[in-house]
N, C-alpha and C positions, 0 to 999 in steps of 0.2 A: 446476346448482350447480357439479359439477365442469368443467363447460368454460368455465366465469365464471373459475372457479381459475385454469385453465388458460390465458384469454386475458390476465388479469390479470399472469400470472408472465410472461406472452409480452410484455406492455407491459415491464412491470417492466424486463426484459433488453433491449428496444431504447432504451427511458432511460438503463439504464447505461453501453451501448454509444456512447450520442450525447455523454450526459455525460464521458465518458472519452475521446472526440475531441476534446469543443469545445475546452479551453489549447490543444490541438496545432491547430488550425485558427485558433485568435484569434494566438498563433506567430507563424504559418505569414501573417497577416494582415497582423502589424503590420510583417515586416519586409519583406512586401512593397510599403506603403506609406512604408517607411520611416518608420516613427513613432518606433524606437527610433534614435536617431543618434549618443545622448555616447557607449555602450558597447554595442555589440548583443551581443557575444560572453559577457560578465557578466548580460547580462539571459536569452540565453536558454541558459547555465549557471544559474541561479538558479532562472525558472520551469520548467525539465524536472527538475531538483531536490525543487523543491516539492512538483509535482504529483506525482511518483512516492514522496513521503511518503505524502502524503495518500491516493492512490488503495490504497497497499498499507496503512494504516492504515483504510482503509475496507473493506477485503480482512479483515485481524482481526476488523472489528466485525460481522462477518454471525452470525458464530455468538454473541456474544453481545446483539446485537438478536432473534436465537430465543428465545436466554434468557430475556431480558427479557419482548419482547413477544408471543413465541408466532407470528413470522412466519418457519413455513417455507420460504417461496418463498427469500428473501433468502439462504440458504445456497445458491442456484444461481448466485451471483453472487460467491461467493468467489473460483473460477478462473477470470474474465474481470475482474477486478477484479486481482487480484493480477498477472495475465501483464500488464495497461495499467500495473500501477506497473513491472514490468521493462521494459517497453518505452521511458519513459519517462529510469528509469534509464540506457537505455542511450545513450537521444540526451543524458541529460549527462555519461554517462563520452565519449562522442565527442565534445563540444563541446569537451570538459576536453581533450582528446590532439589532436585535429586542429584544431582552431579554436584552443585557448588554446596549443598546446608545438606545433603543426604537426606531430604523430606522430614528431616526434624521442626517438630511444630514451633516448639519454644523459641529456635534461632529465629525460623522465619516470623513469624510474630513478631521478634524486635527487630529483625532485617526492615518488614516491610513497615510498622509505626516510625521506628525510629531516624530511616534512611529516604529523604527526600527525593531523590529519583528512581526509589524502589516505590516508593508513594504512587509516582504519577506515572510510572510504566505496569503497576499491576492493575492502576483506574482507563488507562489505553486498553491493555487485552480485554478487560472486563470486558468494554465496549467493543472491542472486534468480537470477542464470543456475542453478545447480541445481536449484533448486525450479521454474523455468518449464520447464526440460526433462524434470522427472520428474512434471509435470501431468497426464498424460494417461494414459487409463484403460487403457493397455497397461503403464506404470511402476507404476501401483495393485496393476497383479494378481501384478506381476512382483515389487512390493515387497511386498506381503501386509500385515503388521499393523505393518512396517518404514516403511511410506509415511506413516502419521502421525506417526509418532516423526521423521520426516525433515523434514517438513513445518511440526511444529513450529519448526525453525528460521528460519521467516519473522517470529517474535515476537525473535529474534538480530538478524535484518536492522534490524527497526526500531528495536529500540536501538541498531543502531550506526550508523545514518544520522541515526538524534537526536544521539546522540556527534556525527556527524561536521559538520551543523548549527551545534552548539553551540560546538565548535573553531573554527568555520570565521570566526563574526560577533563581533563587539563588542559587541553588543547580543543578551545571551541571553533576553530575555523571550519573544520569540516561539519559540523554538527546545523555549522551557523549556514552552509550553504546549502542544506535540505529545508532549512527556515525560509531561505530567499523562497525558493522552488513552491511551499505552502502560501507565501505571501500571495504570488503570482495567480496560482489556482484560486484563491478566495479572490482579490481581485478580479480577474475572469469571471465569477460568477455576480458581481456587481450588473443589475439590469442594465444600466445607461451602460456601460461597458461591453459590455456582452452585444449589445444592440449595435454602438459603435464598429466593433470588428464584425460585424454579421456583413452592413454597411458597406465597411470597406472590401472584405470578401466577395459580395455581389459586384461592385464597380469593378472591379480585377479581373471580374468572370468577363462581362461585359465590353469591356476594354479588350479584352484576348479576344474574344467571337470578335468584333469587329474589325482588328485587324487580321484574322485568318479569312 
């Protein structure tokens, strides 16, 4: 039974791990067959954008999929999930400076003062770079009861990479429903809430063993 756990949580993690390459390898695909041609530099500023929403919003939702569903494994996959959305992050803040301004200091300088969602997407990465480097269970011990109060600040990042989304298109609808998604996770981690589904989870448990 426990090594069923055990091989299970062992999948789980090499799923994650494939899932969280494949955008960077489809990428990595298409411009090597040249399939992107009107704008490649827009296209892959856009998908390493995306994908490092999603993966660090998928990063959030571990702990409240335990909530919910009672699956422990899934909080093993918060910090390989969250380091693929910095990773992610960082090939679009590089696209953004070397591909899109060619690392010229002066454009980026008024890029980032003067352009409100270059504002609040390069104060997002900032804080993915400090949360990816204070990961590791030598910054845990060294941070003590400091590392989650720190770490909370990856619920920061996604609001302002939602901000920086919604600044950025013409078309907020899609932007607007990675906002729902953020709303949701904070919600969830509201105590009386959190408490309430735990709650209802157990009566479910309970309810099922007695009728089997």
């Amino acid at each position: 039974m426990v090594l069923a756990r055990r091989l299970n949580a062992r999948w789980l993690e090499v799923l994650t791990h494939l899932g969280a390459l494949l955008p960077l390898a489809w990428l990595v695909w298409d411009q090597w067959q040249g399939s992107v041609v009107v704008d490649p530099v827009s296209e892959i500023t856009t998908r390493t954008g995306k994908t490092a929403l999603i993966l660090l919003l998928l990063s959030l939702a571990c702990a409240p999929i335990e909530t919910v569903l009672g699956l422990k494994a899934v909080l093993r996959l918060r910090r390989p999930l969250g380091l693929y959305a910095f990773l992610y992050a960082g090939l679009h803040f590089l696209t953004f400076v070397g591909l899109d301004y060619g690392f010229d200091l002066r454009l980026l300088g008024a890029a980032i003062f003067n352009q409100r969602y270059v504002v609040v997407g390069f104060v997002a990465g900032l804080l993915l770079l400090i949360l990816a480097l204070t990961s590791t269970r030598g910054w845990q011990r060294r941070l003590g009861r400091q590392w989650k109060r720190l770490h909370r600040l990856a619920y920061v990042a996604a609001l302002l990479a939602v901000v920086h989304f919604i600044w950025l298109v013409k078309d907020v609808r899609e932007p607007m429903r990675y906002a729902v998604v953020v709303a949701l996770l904070l919600i969830l981690r509201v105590p009386a809430v959190r408490r309430m589904v735990v709650g209802f989870r157990q009566r479910l448990r309970m309810l099922f063993r007695a009728e089997v």
